[in-house]
TORSERO-810949 format. One line per field, with one value per residue: x, y, z of N, C-alpha, C in turn; residue in three letters; residue number from 1. Coordinates in Angstrom, 2 decimals. Example, Ala and Ser with C-alpha at 12.3 -4.5 7.8 and 13.67 -1.06 7.14 Angstrom:
n_x <- [13.19|12.85] .
n_y <- [-5.69|-2.25] .
n_z <- [7.80|7.08] .
ca_x <- [12.30|13.67] .
ca_y <- [-4.50|-1.06] .
ca_z <- [7.80|7.14] .
c_x <- [13.20|12.90] .
c_y <- [-3.30|0.03] .
c_z <- [7.80|7.87] .
rest <- [Ala|Ser] .
nr <- [1|2] .
This chain:
n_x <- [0.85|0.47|0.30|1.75|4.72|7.42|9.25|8.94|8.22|8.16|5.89|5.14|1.94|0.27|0.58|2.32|5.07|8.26|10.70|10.34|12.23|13.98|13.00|12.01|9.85|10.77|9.17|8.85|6.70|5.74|7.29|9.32|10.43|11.07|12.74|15.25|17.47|20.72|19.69|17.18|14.02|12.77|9.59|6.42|4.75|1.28|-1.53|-3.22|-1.83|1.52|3.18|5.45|7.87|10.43|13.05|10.61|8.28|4.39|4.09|2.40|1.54|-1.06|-2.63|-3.90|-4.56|-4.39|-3.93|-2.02|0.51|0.51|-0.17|-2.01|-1.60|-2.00|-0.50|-0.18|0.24|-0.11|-2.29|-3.80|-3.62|-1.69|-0.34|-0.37|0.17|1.48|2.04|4.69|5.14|8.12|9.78|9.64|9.17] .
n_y <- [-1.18|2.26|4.47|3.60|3.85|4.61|6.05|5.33|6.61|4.49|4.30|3.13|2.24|0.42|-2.47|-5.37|-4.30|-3.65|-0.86|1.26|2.96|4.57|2.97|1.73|1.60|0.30|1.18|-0.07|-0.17|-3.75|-4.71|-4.54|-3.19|-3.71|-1.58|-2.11|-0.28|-1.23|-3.53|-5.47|-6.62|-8.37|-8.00|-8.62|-6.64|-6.32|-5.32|-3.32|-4.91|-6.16|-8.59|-9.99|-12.05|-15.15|-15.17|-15.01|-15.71|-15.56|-13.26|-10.20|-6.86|-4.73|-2.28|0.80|3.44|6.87|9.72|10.89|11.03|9.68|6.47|3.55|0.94|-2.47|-5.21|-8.34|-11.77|-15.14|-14.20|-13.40|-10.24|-8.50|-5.93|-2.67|0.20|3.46|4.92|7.37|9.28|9.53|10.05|10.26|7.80] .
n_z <- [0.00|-0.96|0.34|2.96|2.38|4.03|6.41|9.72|12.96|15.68|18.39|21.59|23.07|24.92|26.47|26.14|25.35|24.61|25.88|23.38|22.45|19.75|18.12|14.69|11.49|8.47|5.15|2.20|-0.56|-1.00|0.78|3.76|7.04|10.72|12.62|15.40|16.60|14.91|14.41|12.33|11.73|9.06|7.13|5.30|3.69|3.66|2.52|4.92|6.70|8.61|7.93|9.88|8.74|8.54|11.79|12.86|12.25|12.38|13.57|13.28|12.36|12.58|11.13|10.70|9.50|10.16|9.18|6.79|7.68|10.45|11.93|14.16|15.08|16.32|17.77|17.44|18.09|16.40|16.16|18.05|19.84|21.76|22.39|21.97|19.53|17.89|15.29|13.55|10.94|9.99|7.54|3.95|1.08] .
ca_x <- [0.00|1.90|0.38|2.54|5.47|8.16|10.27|7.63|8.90|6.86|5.26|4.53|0.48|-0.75|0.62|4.04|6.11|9.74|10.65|10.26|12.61|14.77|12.79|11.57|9.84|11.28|8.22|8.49|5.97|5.48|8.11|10.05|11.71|11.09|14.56|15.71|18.67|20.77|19.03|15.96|12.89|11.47|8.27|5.75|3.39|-0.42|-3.03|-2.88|-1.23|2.53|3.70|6.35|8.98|11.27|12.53|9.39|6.34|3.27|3.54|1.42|0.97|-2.56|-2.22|-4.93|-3.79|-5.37|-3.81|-0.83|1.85|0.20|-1.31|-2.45|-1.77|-2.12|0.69|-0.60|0.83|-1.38|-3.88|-3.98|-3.45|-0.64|0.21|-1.18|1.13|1.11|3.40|4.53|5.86|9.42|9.94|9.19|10.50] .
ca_y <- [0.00|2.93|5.25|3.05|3.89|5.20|5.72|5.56|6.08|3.89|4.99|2.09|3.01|-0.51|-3.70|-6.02|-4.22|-3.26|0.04|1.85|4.27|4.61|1.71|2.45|0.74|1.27|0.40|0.49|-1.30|-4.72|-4.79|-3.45|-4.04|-3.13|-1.27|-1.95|0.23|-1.59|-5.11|-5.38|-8.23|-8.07|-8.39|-8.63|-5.73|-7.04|-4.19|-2.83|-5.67|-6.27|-10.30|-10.71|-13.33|-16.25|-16.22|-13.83|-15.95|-15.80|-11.91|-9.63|-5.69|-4.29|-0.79|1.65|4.90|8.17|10.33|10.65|10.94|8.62|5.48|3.07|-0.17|-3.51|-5.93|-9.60|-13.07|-15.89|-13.47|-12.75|-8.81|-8.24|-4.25|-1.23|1.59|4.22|5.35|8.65|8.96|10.77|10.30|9.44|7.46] .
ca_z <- [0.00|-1.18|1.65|4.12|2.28|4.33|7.27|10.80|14.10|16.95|19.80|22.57|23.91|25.90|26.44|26.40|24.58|25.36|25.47|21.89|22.12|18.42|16.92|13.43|11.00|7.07|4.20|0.48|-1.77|-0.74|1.85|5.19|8.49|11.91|13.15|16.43|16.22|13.84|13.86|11.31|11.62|7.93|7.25|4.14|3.25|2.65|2.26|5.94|7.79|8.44|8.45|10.06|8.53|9.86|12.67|13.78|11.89|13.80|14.84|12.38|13.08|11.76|11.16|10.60|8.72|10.87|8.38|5.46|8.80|11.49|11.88|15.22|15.02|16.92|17.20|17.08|17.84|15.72|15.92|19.55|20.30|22.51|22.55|21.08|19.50|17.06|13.91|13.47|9.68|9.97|6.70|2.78|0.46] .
c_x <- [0.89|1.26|1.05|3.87|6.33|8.68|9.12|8.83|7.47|6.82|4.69|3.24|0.62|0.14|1.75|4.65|7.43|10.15|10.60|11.36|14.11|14.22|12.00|10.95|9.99|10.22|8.43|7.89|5.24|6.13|8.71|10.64|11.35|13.01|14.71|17.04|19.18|20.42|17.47|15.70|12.17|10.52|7.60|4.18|1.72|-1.51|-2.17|-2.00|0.51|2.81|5.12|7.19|9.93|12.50|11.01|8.06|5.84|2.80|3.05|0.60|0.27|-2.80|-3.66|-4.49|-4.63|-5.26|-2.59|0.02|1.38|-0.72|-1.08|-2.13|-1.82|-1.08|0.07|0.53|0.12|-2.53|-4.75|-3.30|-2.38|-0.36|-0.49|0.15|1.08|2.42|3.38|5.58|6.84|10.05|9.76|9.33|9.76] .
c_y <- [1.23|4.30|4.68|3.65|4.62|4.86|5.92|5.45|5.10|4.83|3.71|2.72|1.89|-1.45|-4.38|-5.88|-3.52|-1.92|0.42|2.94|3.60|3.79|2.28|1.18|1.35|0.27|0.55|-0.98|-2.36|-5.34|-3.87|-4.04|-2.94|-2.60|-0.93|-1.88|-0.74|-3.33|-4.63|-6.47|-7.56|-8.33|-7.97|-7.84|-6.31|-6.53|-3.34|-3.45|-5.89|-7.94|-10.47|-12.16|-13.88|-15.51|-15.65|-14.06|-15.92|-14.53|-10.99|-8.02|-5.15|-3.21|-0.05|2.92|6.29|9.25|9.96|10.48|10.05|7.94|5.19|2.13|-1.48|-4.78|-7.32|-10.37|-14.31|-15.52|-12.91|-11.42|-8.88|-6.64|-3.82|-0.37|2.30|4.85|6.87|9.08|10.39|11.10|9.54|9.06|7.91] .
c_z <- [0.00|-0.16|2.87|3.77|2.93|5.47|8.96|12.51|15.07|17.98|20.83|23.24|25.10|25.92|26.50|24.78|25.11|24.92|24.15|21.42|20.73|17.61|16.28|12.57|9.35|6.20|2.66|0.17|-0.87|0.42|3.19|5.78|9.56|12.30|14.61|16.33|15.30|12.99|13.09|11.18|10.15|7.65|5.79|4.32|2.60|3.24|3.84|7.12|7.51|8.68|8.52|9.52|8.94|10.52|13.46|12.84|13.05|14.28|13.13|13.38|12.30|11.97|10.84|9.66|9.25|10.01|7.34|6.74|10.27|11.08|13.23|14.44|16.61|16.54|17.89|17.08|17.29|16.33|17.21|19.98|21.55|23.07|21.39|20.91|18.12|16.10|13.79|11.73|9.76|8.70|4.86|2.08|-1.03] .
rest <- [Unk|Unk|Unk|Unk|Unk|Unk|Unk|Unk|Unk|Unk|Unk|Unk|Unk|Unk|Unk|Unk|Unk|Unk|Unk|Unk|Unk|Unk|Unk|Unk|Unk|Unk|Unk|Unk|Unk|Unk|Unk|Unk|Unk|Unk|Unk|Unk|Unk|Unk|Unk|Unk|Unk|Unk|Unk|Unk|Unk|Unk|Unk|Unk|Unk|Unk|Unk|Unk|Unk|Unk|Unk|Unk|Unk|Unk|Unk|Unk|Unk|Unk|Unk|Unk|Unk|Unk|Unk|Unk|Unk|Unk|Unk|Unk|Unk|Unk|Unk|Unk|Unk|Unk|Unk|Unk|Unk|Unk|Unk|Unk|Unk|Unk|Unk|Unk|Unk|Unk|Unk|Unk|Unk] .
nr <- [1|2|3|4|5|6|7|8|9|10|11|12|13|14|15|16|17|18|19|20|21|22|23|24|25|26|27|28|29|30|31|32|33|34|35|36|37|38|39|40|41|42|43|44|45|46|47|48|49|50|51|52|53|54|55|56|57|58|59|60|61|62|63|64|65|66|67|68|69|70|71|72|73|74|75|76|77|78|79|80|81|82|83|84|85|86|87|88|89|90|91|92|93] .
């Protein structure tokens, strides 16, 4: 979805997630990567959802889009909700 495209910082809202601070997630096209500083879990773009790939099958974050520079999403383990947190788009590719 080429309104995902770009560079998002996170924001941790609810739930078990580990601090957020510097992690990013980078999108073009069909693809990305979560960036915890300089490690990256990639993951496969499909419509609004993110799928995580090996070693991190199973987790799937379901984004929302609030405007062109934020979205909400929900970060999912086979389909069970875990944490809430929100994207703040820092920049576009």
């Amino acid at each position: 979805m080429a309104g995902l495209d770009g560079t998002w910082q996170v924001h941790g809202r609810s739930g078990v997630l580990p601090p957020m601070i510097g992690v990013r997630k980078r999108i073009s096209g069909t693809r990305g990567e979560t960036l915890v500083g300089p490690v990256g879990m990639p993951f496969e773009v499909r419509g609004t959802e993110l799928h995580y790939r090996a070693p991190f099958r199973g987790f799937v974050d379901v984004l929302e889009l609030v405007d062109e520079d934020t979205a909400r999403g929900r970060a999912t383990f086979r389909g069970t909700e875990f944490a809430l947190f929100d994207l703040e788009r820092i920049s576009e590719r």
